[in-house]
C-alpha positions as CSV (number, residue, x, y, z in Angstrom):
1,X,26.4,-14.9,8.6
2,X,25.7,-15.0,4.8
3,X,23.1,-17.6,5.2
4,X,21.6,-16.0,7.9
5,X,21.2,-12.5,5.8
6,X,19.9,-14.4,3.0
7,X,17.2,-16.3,5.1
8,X,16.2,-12.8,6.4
9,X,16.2,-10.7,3.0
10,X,14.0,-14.3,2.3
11,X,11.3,-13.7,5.0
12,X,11.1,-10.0,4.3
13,X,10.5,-11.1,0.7
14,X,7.7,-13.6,2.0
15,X,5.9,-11.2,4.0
16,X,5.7,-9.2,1.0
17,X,4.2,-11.6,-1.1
18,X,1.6,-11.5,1.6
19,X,0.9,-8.2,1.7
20,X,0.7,-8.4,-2.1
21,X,-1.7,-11.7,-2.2
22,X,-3.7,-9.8,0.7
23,X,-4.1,-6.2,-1.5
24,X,-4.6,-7.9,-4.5
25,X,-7.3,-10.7,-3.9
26,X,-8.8,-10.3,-0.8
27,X,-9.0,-6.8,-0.1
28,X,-12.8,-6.6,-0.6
29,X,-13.0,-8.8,2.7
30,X,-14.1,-7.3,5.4
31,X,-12.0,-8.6,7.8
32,X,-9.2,-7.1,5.8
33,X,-10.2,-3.7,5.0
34,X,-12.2,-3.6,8.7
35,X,-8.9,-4.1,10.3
36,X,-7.8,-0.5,8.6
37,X,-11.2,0.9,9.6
38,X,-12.9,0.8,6.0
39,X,-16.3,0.4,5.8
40,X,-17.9,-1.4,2.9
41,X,-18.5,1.2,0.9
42,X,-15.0,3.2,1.5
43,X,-13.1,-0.7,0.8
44,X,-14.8,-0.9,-2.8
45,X,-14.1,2.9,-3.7
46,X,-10.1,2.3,-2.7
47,X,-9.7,-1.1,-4.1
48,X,-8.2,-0.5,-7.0
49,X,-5.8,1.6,-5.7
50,X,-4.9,-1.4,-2.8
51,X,-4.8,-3.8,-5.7
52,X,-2.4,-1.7,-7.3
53,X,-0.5,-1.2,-4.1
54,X,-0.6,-5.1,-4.3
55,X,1.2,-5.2,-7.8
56,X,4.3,-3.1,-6.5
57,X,4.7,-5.0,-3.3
58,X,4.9,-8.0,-5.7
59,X,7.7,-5.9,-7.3
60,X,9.4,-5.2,-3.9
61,X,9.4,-9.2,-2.8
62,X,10.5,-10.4,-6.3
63,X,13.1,-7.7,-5.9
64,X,13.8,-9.1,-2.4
65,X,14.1,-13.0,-3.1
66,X,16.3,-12.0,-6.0
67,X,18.4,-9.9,-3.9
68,X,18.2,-12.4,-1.1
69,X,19.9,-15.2,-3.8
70,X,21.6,-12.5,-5.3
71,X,25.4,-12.2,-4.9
72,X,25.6,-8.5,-5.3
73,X,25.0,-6.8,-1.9
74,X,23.8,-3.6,-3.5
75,X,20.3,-5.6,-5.0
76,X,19.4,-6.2,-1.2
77,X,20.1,-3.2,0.0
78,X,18.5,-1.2,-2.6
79,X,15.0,-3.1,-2.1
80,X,15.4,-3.0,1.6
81,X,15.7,0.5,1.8
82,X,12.8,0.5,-0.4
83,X,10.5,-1.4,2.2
84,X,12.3,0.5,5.1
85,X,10.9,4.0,3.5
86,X,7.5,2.7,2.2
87,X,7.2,1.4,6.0
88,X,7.9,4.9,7.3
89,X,5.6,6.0,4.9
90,X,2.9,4.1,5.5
91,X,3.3,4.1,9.5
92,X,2.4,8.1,8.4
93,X,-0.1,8.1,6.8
94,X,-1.9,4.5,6.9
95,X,-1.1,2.7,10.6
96,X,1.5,2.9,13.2
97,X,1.8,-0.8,13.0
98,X,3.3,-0.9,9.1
99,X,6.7,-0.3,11.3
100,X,6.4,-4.0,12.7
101,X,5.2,-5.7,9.9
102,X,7.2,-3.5,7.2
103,X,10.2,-1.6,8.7
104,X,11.3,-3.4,11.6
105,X,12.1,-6.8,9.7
106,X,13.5,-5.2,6.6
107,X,15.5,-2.9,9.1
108,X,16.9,-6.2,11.1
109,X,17.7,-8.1,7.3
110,X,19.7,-4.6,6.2
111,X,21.7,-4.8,9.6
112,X,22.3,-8.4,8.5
113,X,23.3,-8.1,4.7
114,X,25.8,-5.4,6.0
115,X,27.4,-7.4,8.6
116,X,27.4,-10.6,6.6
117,X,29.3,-8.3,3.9
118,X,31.5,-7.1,6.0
């Protein structure tokens, strides 16, 4: 069960580096920011408040991966929790579907870290 928390807390950590790459270097694409329902000129006023969003998801998967390797349960759990709320969050006041790409899988890896340390 430990391995199979660790590869979990590991994917959540990899989709966050997604997000982060995404924010931070292709934001300005309009396949991106359309997808949110930002026009052109909306996308270039916000985006360096995305890109900065970017820079503390890169916070949130290094905290993942390190909690993911980590042998401390409370690092994983902490920076799941964190994903968990700004999931929530953003399912409130971004898109619905933040809870599928953010909550759900971080949600699924904190059932996992707790059952592997059980």
């Amino acid at each position: 069960m430990q391995t199979v928390s660790t590869i979990v807390v590991a994917i959540v950590g990899f989709i966050h580096i997604a997000i982060s790459v995404v924010e931070m270097f292709f934001w300005q694409n309009p396949s991106v920011y359309g997808r949110l329902g930002f026009s052109a000129d909306i996308a270039s006023q916000v985006a360096p408040i995305v890109n900065n969003a970017g820079l503390y998801n890169a916070f949130l998967a290094a905290g993942l991966l390190w909690g993911a390797f980590s042998q401390s349960i409370s690092i994983p759990i902490f920076f799941l929790v964190c994903v968990i709320v700004a999931g929530l969050y953003g399912a409130v006041t971004l898109k619905p579907t933040t809870l599928v790409l953010q909550t759900f899988p971080a949600t699924i890896a904190l059932i996992m870290v707790w059952l592997a340390h059980s």
